[in-house]
N, C-alpha and C positions, 0 to 999 in steps of 0.2 A: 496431793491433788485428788480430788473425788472423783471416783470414774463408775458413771452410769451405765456404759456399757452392756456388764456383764447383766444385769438388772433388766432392763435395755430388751437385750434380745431375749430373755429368757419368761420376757411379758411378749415378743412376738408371737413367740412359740406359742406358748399358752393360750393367745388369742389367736392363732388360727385352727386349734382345736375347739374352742371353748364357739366358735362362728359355725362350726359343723354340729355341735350339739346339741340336739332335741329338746326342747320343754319338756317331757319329762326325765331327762339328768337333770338340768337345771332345775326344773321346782325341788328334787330330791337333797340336791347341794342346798341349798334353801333350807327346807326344812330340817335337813342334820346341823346348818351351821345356828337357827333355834334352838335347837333342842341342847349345842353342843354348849351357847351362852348363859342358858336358863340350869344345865346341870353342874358348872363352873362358874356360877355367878358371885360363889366366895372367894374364889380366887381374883374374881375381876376386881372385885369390891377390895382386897388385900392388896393389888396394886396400886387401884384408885386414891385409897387412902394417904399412900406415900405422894401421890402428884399433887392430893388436894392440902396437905402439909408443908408439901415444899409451897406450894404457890400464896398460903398463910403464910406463911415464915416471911416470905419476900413482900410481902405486902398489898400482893391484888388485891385489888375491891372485890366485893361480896356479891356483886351480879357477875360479875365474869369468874370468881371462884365456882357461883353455882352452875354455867356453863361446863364445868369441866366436872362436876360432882357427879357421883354415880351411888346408886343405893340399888335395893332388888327392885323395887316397883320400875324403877324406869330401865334397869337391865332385860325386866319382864317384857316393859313396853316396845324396848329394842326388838328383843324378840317376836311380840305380836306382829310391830310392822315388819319384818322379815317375811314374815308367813304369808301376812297381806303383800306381801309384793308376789310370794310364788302363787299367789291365786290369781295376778292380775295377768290380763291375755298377755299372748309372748308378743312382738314387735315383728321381732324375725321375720322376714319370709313373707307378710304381709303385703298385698299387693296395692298400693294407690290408686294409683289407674291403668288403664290397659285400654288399646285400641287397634283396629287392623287398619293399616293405611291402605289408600286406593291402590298399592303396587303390592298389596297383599301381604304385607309384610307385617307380625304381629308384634307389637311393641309391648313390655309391662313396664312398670316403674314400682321396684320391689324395694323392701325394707332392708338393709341389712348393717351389722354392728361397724361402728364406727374406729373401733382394732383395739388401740391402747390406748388408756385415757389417765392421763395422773392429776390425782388431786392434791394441793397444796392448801395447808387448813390449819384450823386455829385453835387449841383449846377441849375442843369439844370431842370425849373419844367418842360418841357414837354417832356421829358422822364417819368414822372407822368403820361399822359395821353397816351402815345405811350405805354408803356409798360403793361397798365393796357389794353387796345384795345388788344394789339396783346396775352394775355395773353385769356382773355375772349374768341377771335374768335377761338383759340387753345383750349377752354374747361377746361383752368387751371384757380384758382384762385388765387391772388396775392396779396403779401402782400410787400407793399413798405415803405423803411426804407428813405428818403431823405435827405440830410444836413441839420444841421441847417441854411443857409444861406438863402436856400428856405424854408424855413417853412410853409410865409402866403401863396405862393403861390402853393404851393401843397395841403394845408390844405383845399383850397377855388375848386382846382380845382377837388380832391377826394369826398367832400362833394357832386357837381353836379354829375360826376360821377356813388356815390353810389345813388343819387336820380333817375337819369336816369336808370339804372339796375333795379331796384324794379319796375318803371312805366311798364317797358318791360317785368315783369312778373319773373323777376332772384333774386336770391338773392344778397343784396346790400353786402352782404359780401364776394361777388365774389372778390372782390377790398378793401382794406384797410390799411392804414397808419398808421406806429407808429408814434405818436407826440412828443415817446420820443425820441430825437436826440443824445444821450448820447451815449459815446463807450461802455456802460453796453447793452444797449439794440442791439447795433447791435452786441456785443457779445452773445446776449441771440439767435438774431436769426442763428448765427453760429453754434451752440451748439443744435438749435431744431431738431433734430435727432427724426423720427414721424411722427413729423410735416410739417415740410418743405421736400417737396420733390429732390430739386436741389437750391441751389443758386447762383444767379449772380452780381457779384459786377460791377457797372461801374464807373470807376472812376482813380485818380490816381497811381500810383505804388505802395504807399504806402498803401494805400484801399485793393488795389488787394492781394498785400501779406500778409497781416492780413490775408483776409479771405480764404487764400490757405494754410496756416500755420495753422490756427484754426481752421476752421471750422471743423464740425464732418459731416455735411451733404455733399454732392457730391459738388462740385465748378467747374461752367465753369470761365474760365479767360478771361477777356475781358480786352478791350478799350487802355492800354497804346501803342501810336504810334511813336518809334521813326522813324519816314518813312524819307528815302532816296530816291533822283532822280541824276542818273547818266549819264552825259552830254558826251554821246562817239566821239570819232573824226571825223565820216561821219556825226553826226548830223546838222540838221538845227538849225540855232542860234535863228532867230525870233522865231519859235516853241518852242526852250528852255525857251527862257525869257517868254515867253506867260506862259507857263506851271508851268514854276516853282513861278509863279509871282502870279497866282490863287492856287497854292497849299501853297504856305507861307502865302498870303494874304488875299486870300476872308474871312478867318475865320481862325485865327493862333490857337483860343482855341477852337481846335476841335483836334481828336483823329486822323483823317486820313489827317492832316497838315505834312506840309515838316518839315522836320527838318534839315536834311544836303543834303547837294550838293556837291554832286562828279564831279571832271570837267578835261576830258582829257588833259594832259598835251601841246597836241599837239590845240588845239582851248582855250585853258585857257587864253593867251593874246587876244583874241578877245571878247569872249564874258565876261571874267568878267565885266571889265568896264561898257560895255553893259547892264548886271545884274544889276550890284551897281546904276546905273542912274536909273531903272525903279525902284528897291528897297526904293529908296532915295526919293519918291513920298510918300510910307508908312513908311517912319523911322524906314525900319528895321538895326538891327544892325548885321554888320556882323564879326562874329570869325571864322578869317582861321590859317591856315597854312604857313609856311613861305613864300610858293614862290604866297600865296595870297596875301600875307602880300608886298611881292615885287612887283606885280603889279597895287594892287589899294593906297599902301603907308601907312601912320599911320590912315586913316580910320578905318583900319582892326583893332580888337582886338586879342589878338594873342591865338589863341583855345588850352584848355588843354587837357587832357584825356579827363579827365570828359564833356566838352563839345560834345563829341561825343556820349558819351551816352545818352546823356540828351535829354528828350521831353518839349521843353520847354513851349510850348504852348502860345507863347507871338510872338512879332515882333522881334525875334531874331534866326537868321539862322549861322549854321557852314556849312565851305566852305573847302573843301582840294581837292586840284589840285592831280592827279594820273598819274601813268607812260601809265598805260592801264588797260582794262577790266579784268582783271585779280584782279588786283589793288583792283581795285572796288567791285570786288565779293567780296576781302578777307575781303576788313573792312566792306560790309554789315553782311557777317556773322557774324563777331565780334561783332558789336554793332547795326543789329536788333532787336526789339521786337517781328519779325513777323509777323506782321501787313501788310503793304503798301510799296511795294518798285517799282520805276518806271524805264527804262532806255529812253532815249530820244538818239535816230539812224536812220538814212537810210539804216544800213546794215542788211540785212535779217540775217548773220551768228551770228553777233552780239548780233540781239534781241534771239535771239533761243539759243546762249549761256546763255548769263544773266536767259532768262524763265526758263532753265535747271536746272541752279546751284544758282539761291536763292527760299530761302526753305522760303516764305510766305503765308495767308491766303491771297493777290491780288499781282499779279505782272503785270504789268503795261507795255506797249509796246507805247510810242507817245502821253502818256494820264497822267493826273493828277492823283494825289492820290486818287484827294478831290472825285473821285468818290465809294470808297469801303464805298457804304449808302446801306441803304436799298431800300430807294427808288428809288432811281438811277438803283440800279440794278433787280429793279421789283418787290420786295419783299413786297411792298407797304408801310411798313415800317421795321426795327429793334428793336430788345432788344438789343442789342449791337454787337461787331463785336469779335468773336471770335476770339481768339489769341492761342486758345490749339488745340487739334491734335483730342481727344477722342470725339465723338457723335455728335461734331458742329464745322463749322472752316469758318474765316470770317462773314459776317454779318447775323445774325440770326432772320428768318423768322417765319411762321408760325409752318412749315413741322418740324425745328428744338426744337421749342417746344413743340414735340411731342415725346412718344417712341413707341414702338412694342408689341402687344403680339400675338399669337400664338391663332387660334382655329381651334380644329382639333375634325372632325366631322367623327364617324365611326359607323359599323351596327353590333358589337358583338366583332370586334377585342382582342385579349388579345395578348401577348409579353409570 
């Protein structure tokens, strides 16, 4: 039986050093655990290879192989955003608000780390180092559970990591991995009630609902995106095809990828074809609806339910042609995750309706999805992109992994 435990409290410990420690330890752990990925990046890369071998051998698809690939440019870019997280303000200590009540009494409402936070994850090892940076400059200590599919390369990249933390004077247990990848152990750290402070799953739907169904500790819910973009009747066509072309393509196994395409009935014979030609560059496959189905002919796969729902995270996009905006609103709310939804218009009323009436963590006016990042939106990086409503919503930064408490300074008062 897996026992979190020892794990457990030795992320206590850690975290209530690491809540006492100045922004300048932390940006220094920071910049050694840079410096320490970018001079060890052939070693990363000599593990990497072994996970990206095994997960070819077993069969993954090619967007979620590339999810887990590592090469020096993005071992590089791990590292940039590292640095950019130790430039970005600390959180800590921050004060919200502050006020003296009539009985003199001085209240703050101060920022402080939220203790030990574990992440449960899929695939991707530099979410290993992103989560472990933004956990640290936050003052939390973390404890990450990764897939087996990454294994060597989280194992290689935590090891430097915890090396870098201790040279910086922190404890190396600030950061630490369970090697067991077993659905025991990530049930155990569901269950660490204590210990874990909050946890965060990122990963597929079925990840996510285990650990919102089980868990005993707090759960933010992240990451599944079935993201829409809805192509309204005054819109520009090139602007369409551009947009929806970088939100299907540049990265299909990513969370804030397109999934469906909504396409006014009244520009549907124009620009699909349009679509299907720049589509047909990346072989995606498309499932519509019938009257897709009657414009672009048996190319089309003919979309079921379920393909509406679905994130599919690969090179395959669902199409359905609409009467109007109305249309459009109805079946995003039907079959959002609340994640990313985009409209693509020239009409001022139009965008201002859609912002109105879908209920997401980014809604998107003339712009890609692929932008609800962290970095994109200044955060310098994420732990993942918030899909729930309570404490964090969208992509989550430092400030989010943070909470509040109260000190209240007075000279004899009593109640």
């Amino acid at each position: 039986m897996f026992d979190f435990t020892p794990t457990g409290l030795n992320a206590k410990k850690a975290a209530s050093e690491l809540a006492l420690a100045g922004s300048e330890r932390k940006n220094l752990a920071l910049k050694y655990i840079a410096e320490g990925l970018v001079s060890r990046k052939r070693d990363i890369i000599e593990k990497n290879r072994a996970d990206v071998k095994a997960a070819e051998a077993k069969g993954v698809k090619s967007s979620l192989v590339d999810r887990l690939y590592l090469n020096e440019k993005r071992i590089e870019g791990v590292a940039d955003g590292i640095l950019k997280v130790a430039a970005l303000p600390d959180p800590v200590g921050l004060v919200d608000s502050g006020e003296t009540r009539p009985n003199g009494l001085k209240i703050e409402k101060v920022r402080v780390p939220l203790g030990v936070i574990g992440i449960i994850y899929e695939s991707r090892p530099n979410v290993t180092a992103d989560a472990a940076a933004l956990c640290l400059k936050s003052g939390n200590a973390a404890v990450l559970r990764g897939g087996s599919d990454a294994l060597n390369s989280n194992m290689i990249i935590t090891e430097i990591m915890r090396e870098q933390i201790e040279k910086a004077g922190l404890p190396g247990d600030s950061v630490q991995l369970l090697a067991d990848t077993s659905r025991e152990a990530a049930n155990a750290m569901m269950k660490a009630h204590g210990l874990i402070d909050v946890l965060i799953p990122r990963g597929g739907a079925g990840l996510i609902k285990a650990c919102v169904e089980n868990a005993s500790v707090p759960v933010i819910e992240t990451g599944v995106g079935n993201c829409h973009i809805y192509v309204d009747e005054s819109a520009s066509i090139p602007m369409a095809i551009d947009i929806i072309d970088n939100a299907k393509t540049s990265r299909p196994g990513v969370c804030n990828a397109c999934e469906t395409v909504l396409v006014h009935r009244e520009v549907a014979e124009d620009i699909l074809p349009k679509l299907k030609k720049r589509l047909d560059e990346h072989k995606v496959e498309i499932r519509g609806c019938e009257i897709t189905k009657m414009i672009l002919g048996d190319c089309v796969v003919p979309a079921t339910e379920d393909d509406w729902a679905t994130e599919y995270l690969d090179y395959i996009l669902a199409v359905r042609v609409v009467d109007n905006i109305y249309d459009a609103i109805e079946h995003i709310r039907k079959y959002s995750t609340g994640h990313s939804e985009a409209i693509i218009t020239d009409s001022v009323a139009a965008a201002e309706e859609f912002k109105s009436k879908i209920d997401a963590a980014a809604v998107y006016v003339n712009a890609s999805t692929r932008f609800t990042d962290g970095y994109e939106m200044g955060l310098g990086a994420e732990i993942g992109i918030s899909t729930a409503k309570l404490h964090a919503r969208g992509p989550m930064g430092l400030k989010e992994l943070t909470t509040v408490k109260y000190l209240i300074t007075g000279n004899g008062q009593i109640r």
